[in-house]
C-alpha positions as CSV (number, residue, x, y, z in Angstrom):
1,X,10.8,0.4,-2.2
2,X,12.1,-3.4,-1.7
3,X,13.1,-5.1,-4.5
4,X,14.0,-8.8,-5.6
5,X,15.0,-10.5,-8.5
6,X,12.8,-12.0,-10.4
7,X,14.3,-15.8,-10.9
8,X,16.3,-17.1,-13.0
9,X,15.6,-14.1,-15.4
10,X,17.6,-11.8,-13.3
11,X,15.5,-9.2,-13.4
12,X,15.4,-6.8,-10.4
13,X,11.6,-6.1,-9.8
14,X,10.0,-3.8,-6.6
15,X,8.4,-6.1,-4.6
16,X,5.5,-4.0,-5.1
17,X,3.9,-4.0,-9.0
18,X,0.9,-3.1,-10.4
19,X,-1.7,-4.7,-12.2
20,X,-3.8,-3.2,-15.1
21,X,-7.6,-4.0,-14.3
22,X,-8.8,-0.9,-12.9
23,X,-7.4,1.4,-16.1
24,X,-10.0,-0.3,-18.4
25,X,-12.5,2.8,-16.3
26,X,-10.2,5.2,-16.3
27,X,-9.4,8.1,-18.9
28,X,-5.8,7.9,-20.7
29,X,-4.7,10.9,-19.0
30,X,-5.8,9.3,-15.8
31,X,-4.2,6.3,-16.4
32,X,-0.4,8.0,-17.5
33,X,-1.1,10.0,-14.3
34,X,-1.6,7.1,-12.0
35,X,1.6,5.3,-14.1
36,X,3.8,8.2,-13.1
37,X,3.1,7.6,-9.4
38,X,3.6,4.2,-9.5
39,X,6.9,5.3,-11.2
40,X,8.0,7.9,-8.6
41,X,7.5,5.6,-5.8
42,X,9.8,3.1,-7.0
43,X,7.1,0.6,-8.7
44,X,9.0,-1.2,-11.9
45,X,7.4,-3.7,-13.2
46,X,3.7,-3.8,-14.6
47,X,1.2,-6.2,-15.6
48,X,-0.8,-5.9,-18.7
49,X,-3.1,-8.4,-19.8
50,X,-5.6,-5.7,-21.5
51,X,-6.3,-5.8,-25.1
52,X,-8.5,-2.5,-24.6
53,X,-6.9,-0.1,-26.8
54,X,-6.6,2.9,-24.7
55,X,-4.6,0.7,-21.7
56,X,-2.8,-0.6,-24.1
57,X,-1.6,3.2,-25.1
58,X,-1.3,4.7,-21.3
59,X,1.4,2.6,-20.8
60,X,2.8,3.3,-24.1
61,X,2.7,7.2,-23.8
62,X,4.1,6.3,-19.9
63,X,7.4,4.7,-21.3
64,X,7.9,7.1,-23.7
65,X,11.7,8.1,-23.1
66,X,12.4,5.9,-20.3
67,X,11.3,2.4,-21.8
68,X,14.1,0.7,-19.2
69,X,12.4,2.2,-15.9
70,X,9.9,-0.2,-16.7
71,X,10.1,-4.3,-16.5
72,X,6.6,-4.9,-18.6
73,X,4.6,-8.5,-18.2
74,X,2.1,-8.4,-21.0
75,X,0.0,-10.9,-22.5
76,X,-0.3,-13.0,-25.6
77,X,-3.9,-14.4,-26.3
78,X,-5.6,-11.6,-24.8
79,X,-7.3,-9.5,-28.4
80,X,-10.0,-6.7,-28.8
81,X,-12.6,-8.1,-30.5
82,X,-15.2,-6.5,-31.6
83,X,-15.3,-4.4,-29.0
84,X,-15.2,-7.0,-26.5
85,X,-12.1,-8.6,-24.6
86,X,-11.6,-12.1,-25.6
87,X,-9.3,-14.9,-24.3
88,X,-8.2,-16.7,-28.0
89,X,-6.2,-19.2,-29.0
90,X,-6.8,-18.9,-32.9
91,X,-3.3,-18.1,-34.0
92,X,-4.6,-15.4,-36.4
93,X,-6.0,-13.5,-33.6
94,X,-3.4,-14.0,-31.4
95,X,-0.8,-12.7,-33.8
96,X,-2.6,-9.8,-34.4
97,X,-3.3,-9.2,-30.9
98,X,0.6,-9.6,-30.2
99,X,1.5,-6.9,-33.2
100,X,-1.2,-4.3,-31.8
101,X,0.2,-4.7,-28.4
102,X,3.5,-3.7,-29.6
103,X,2.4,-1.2,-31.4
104,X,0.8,0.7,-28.9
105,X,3.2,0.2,-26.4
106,X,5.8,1.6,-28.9
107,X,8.5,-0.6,-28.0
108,X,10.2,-3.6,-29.4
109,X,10.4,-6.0,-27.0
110,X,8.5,-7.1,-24.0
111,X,10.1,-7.9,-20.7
112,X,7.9,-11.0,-20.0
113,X,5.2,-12.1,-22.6
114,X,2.4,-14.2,-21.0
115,X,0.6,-17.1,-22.1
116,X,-2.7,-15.6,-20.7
117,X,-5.2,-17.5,-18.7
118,X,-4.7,-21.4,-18.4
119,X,-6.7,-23.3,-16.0
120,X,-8.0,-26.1,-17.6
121,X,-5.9,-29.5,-18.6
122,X,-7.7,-29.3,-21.9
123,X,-6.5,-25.6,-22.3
124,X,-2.8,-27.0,-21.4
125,X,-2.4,-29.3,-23.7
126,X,-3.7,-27.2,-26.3
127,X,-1.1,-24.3,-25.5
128,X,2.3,-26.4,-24.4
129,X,1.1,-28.8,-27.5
130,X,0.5,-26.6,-30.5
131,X,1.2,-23.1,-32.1
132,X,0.5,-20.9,-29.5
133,X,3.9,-22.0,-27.4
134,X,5.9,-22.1,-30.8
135,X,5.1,-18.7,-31.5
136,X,5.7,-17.6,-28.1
137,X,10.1,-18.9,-28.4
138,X,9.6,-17.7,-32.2
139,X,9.2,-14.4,-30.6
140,X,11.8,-15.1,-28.0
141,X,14.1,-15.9,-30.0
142,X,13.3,-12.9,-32.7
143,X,14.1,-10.5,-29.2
144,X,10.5,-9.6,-29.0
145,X,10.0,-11.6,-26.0
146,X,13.3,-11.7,-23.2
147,X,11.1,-14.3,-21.4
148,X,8.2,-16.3,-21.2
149,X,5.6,-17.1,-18.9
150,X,2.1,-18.1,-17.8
151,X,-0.7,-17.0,-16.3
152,X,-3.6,-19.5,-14.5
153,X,-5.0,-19.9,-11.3
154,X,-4.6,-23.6,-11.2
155,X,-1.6,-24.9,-9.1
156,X,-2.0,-28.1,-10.9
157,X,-1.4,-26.5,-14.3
158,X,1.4,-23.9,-12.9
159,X,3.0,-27.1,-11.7
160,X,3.2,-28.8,-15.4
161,X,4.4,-25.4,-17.1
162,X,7.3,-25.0,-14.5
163,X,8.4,-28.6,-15.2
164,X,7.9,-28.1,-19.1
165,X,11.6,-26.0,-18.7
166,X,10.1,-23.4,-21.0
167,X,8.2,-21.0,-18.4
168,X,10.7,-18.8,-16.2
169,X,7.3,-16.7,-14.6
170,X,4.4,-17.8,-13.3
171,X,1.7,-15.2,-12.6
172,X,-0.5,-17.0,-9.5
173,X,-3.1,-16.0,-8.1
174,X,-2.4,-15.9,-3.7
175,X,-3.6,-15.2,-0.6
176,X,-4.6,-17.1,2.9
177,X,-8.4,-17.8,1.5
178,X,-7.3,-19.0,-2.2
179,X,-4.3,-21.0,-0.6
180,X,-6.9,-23.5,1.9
181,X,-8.7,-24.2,-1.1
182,X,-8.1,-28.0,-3.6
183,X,-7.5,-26.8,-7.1
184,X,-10.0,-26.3,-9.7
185,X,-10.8,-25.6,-13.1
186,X,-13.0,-23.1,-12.2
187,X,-11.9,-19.5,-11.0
188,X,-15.0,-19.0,-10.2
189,X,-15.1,-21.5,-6.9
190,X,-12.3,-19.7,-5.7
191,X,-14.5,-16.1,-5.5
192,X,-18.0,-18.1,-4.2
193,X,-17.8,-17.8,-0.2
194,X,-20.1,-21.0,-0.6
195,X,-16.8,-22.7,-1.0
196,X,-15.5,-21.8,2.4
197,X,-18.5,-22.9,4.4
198,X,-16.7,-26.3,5.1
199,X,-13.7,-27.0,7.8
200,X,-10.1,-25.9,5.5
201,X,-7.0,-25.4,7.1
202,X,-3.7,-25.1,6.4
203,X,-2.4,-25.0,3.0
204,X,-3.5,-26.9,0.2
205,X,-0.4,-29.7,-0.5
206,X,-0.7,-28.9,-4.4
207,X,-0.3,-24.8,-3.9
208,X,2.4,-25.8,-1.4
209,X,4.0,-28.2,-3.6
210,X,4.1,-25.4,-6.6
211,X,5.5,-22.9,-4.6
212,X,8.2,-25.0,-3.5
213,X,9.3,-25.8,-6.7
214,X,9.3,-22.8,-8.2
215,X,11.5,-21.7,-5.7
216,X,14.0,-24.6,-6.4
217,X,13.8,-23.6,-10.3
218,X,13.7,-20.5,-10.2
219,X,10.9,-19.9,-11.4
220,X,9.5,-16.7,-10.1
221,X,5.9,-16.4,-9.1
222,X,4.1,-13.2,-9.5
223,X,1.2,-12.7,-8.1
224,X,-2.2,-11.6,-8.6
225,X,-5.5,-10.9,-6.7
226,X,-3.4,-10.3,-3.3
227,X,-6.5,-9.0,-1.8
228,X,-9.1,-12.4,-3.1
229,X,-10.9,-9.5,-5.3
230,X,-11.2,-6.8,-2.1
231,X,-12.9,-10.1,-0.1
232,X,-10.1,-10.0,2.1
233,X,-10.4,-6.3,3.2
234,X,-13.9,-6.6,4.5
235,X,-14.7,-8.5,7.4
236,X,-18.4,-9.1,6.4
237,X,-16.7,-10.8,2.9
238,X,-13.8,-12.7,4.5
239,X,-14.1,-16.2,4.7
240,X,-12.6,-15.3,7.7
241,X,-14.8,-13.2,9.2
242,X,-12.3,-11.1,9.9
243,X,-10.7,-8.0,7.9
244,X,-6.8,-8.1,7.1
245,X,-5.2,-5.1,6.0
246,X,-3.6,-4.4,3.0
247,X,0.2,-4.5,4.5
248,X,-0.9,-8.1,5.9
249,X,-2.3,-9.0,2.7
250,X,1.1,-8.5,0.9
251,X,3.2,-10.1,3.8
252,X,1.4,-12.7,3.3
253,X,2.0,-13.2,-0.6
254,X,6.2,-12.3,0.1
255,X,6.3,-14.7,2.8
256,X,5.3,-17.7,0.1
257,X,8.2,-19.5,-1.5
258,X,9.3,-18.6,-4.6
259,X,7.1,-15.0,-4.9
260,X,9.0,-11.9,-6.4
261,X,6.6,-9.3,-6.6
262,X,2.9,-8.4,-6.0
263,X,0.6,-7.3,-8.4
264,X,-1.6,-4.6,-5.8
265,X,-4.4,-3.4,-7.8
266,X,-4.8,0.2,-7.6
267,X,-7.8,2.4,-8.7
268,X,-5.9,5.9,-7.8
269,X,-2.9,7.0,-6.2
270,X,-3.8,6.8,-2.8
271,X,-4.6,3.2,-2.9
272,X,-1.7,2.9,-5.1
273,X,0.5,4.6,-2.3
274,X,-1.1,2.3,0.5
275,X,0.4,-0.6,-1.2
276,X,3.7,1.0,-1.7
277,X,3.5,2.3,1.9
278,X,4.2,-1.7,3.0
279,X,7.7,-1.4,2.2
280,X,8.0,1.3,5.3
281,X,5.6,-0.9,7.6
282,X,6.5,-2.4,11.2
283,X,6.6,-6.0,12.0
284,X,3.0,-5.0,13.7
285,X,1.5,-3.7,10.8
286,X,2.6,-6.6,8.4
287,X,1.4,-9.1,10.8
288,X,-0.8,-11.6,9.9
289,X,-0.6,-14.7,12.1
290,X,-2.2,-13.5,14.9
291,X,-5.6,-13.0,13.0
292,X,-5.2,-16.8,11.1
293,X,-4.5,-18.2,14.3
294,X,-7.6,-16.7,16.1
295,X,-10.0,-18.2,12.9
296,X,-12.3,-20.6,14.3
297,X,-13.8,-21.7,10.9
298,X,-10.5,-22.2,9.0
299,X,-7.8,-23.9,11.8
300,X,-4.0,-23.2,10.7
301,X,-2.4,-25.7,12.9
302,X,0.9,-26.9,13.0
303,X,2.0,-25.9,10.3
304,X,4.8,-23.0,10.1
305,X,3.2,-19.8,7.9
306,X,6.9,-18.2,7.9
307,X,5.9,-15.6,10.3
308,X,8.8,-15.2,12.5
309,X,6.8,-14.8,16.2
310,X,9.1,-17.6,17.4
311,X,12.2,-15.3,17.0
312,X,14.4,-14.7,18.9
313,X,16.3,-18.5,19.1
314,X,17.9,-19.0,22.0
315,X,20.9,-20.5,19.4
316,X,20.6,-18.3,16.8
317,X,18.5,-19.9,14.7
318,X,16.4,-18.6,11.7
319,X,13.8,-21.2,12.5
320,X,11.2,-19.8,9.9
321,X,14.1,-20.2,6.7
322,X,15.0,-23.3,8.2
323,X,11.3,-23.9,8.0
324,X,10.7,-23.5,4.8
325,X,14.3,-24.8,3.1
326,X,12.8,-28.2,4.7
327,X,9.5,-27.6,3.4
328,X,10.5,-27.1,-0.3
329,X,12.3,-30.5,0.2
330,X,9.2,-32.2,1.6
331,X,7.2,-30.9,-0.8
332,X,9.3,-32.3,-3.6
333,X,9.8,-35.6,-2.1
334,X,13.7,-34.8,-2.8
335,X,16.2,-32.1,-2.0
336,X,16.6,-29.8,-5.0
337,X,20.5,-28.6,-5.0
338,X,19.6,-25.0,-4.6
339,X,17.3,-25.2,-1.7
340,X,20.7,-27.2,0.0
341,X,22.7,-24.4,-1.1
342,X,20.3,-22.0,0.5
343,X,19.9,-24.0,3.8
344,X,23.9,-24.4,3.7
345,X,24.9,-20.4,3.9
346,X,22.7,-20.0,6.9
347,X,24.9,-19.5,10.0
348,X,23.5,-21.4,12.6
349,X,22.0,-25.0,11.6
350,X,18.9,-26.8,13.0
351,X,21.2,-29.2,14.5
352,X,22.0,-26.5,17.5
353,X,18.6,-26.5,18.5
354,X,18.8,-27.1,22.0
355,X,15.3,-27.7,22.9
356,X,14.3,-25.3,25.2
357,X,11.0,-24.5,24.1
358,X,10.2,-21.1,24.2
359,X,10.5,-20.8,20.2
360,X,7.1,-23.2,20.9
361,X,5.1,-21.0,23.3
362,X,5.8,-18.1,21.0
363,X,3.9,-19.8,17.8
364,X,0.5,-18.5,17.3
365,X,-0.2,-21.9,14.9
366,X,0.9,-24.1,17.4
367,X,4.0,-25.5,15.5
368,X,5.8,-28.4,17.2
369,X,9.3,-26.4,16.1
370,X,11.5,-29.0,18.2
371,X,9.9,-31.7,15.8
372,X,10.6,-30.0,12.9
373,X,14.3,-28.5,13.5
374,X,15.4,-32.2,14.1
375,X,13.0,-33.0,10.5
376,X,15.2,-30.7,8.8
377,X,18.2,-32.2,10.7
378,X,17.2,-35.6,8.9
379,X,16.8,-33.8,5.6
380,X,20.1,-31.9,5.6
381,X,22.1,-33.8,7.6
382,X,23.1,-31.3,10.1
């Protein structure tokens, strides 16, 4: 397993986590069992944004005498209501969703408490404006909570919690297909192939602009739906109309600014251990440029993806960092101190570019690298 730390929290995570949905089907035994892998294989941190009772106890019989081999992520405003999951925001039900969650997990503190599902403005204000944010620091600061963050699949409203200063994670939902799309208040665009029958290409500016400054924060993004729902893995679902592979699927996700861990979702251990078997993957494997490149319906053009096919530099560049340090700064409009620090330990600087070209021929998206190593040149000053 790879690991990373998880932003300015410090947290060491495994690059690889796991998400919670498919437990809601399985039995508790079931569930502990497929916990224990996840475990073994070097898996640390763990999403859980089920109220259903019996998730909520796997992972509490799971962590049962070895609470700090976990790093949890689990969810305020998600309650069991009458037998039925509910998003809330009434502070009663929230509360008593918080103290069951604890309960069950039988630990006092969680390692990130999420402010689950906001996608709408209206939704925002609501939460950043009212009690639902003060009772998430009341629990930070009682030790319940070591740190907070939010969950939404709206770059525009991931955008205003990281500049609010009070969210240090940011649980995102990525992947190529979600990435080419504008944002919206509705998830459910995002899952309608209907919304990839037009021309897209190339990354949406606002999902570019969010990850860029959560990297310059840090603000770690987790991520969810890696796979678009399974879309991905199909070529008949794809809006691609090809099928990626799970390894690409998660190269893809680690390759975005600012990302510390994905959130694979796992029905059993051997899809669990197909996710986990990334860390161990070739170049080859992981690759997922060459199939964007070849997509007639979606064009990725000129625009670096952080791939690497341009190595090796003839002067020893890291073209894809350099890349990216000067597309956090573009993004921004400015040039956040730590991206400078970043671009600043790197050995050899775009300025040595010496303009021979082959770096060019090598780029599956067509990237006009000379162009862009003399762009970060003018950024950095070197």
């Amino acid at each position: 397993m790879n690991y990373r730390t998880l932003g300015r929290t410090g947290l060491t995570v495994s690059e690889i986590g796991l998400g919670s949905e498919a437990f809601v089907k399985q039995t508790v035994e079931d569930g502990v069992a497929l916990v224990n892998a996840a475990i073994g294989a070097g898996v640390n941190y763990f999403d859980l944004f089920n109220p259903e009772p019996h998730v909520r106890d796997v992972f509490g019989l799971a962590m049962q005498g070895r609470r700090e081999e976990f790093i949890m992520q689990a969810h305020l405003c998600s309650a069991w209501i009458d037998g039925q999951y509910k998003r809330t925001r009434d502070m009663d039900q929230v509360k008593a969703a918080f103290t069951d969650l604890m309960a069950r997990l039988r630990t006092d503190y969680i390692d990130v408490g999420m402010v689950h599902y906001v996608d709408e403005q209206k939704d925002f204000d609501q939460v950043f404006g009212g009690p639902v944010i003060e009772f998430a620091k009341e629990q930070k600061a009682a030790g319940h909570i070591r740190h907070i963050g939010m969950s939404t699949h709206n770059p525009r409203i991931a955008i205003q919690a990281v500049k609010s200063g009070l969210i240090d994670v940011i649980m995102f939902s990525i992947n190529p297909a979600y990435d080419i799309l504008p944002p919206n208040e509705d998830i459910n665009v995002m899952l309608d192939k209907a919304s990839y029958e037009t021309v897209l290409s190339n990354i949406d500016p606002e999902r570019q602009e969010l990850y860029s400054l959560c990297e310059s924060q840090g603000v770690a993004i987790t991520v969810m739906k890696p796979y678009g729902g399974g879309a991905l893995l199909s070529a008949e679902a794809s809006p691609f109309g090809a099928a990626m592979s799970v390894a690409q699927c998660l190269h893809y996700c680690l390759t975005r600014p600012g990302v510390a861990t994905v959130l694979a979702g796992a029905v059993n251990k051997e899809e669990l251990m197909e996710a986990v078997a990334y860390c161990d993957a070739g170049d080859a494997e992981r690759d997922y440029a060459k199939l964007l490149s070849s997509c007639p319906a979606h064009p990725f053009t000129d625009k670096c993806m952080y791939c690497g096919h341009c190595a090796p530099c003839t002067a020893g560049i890291d073209i894809a960092s350099v890349n990216k340090f000067a597309d956090l700064c573009e993004a921004q409009h400015m040039v956040p101190e730590t991206v400078r620090e970043h671009y600043n330990v790197l050995s050899v600087k775009a300025g040595a570019c010496v303009k021979c070209g082959q770096c060019e021929a090598r780029c599956p998206f067509g990237v006009k690298i000379v162009e862009h190593m003399q762009k970060a040149v003018d950024i950095f000053g070197e």
